[in-house]
C-alpha atoms as one frame of an Amber mdcrd trajectory, in Angstrom:
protein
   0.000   0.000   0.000   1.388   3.391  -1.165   1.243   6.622   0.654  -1.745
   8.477  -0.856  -2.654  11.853  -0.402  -5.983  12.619   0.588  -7.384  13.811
  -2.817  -5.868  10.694  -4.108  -7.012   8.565  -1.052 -10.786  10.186  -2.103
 -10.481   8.854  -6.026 -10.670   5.187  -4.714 -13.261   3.013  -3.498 -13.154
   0.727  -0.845 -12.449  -2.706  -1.805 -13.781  -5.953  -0.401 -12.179  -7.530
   2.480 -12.829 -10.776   3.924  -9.247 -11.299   5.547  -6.472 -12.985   3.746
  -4.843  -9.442   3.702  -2.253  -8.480   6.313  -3.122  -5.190   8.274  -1.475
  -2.192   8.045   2.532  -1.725   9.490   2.475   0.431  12.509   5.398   2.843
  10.729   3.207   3.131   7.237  -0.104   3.791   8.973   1.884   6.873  11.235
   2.814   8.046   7.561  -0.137   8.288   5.690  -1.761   9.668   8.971   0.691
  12.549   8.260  -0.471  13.268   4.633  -3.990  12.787   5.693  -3.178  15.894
   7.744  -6.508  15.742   9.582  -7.402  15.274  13.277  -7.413  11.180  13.063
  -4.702   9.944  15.804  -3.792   5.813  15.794  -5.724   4.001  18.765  -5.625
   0.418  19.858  -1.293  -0.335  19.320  -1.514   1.091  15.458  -5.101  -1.413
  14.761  -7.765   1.638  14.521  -7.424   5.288  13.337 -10.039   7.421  15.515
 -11.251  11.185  15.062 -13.346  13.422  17.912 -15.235  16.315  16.935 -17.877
  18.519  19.201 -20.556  19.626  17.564 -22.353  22.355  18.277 -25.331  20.654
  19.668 -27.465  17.100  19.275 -28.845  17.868  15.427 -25.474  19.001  14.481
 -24.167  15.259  15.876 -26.672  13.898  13.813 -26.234  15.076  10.826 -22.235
  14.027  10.973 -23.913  11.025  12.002 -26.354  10.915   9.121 -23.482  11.871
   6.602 -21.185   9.579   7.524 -24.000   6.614   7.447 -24.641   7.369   4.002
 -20.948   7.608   3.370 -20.294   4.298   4.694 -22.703   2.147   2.781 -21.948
   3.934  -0.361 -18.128   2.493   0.439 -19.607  -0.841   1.902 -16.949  -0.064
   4.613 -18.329   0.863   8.291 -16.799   3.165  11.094 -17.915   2.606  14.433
 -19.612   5.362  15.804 -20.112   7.262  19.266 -22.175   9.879  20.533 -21.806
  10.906  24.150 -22.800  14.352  25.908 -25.632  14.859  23.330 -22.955  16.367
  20.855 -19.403  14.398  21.345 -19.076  12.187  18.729 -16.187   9.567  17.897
 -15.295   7.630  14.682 -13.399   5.012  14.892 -12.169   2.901  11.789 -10.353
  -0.633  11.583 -10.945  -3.415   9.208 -12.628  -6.084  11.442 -11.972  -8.639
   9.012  -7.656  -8.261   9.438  -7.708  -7.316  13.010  -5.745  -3.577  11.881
  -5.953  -0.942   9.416  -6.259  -1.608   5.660  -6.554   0.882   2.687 -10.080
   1.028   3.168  -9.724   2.875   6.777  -7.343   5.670   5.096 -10.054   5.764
   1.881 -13.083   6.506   4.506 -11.467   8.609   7.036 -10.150  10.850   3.872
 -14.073  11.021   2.626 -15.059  11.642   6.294 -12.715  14.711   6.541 -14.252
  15.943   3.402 -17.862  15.427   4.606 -17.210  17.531   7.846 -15.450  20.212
   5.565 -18.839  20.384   3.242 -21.084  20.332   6.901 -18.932  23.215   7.766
């Protein structure tokens, strides 16, 4: 897996995984973390990439929530999602199916960041 940079990482479309594919290297997912240049910070040992954002109140949550739904099953590839506090919410993105980070984490988490930038 190359280093992509974000526009790049939003050209592409998640792929199928079903395992069989080993999970990102802790040093390459710290790199393209860099050129996503974004608020996503590496969770779980290197396994998850995870983003926090406070909205400005509950409807606001939702509608990150709402985008990022849509997002997700146009990809086929799902974040978990959190709300706490009535307007906290955290995304969190792994490939279940590898037990780490694959493409397809970097590929939604670049979409993501361009779905909060047209929420405003």
């Amino acid at each position: 897996m190359d280093i992509l940079t974000p526009v790049q990482l939003e050209a592409k479309t998640c792929q199928p995984c079903e395992g069989g594919v080993e999970p990102c290297e802790l040093n390459h997912a710290k790199r393209q973390l860099l050129e996503l240049d974004s608020e996503w910070e590496l969770v779980d040992g290197g396994k998850m990439i995870s983003r926090k954002f406070k909205l400005k109140n509950f409807v606001e949550a939702m509608r990150l929530f709402n985008a990022v739904a849509d997002l997700a099953e146009r990809e086929q590839h799902h974040p978990d999602l959190h709300l706490t506090g009535y307007r906290q919410v955290r995304i969190d993105l792994t490939t279940h199916a590898i037990g780490g980070l694959s493409e397809n984490d970097f590929i939604v988490a670049a979409k993501i960041d361009n779905v909060v930038k047209q929420l405003g």
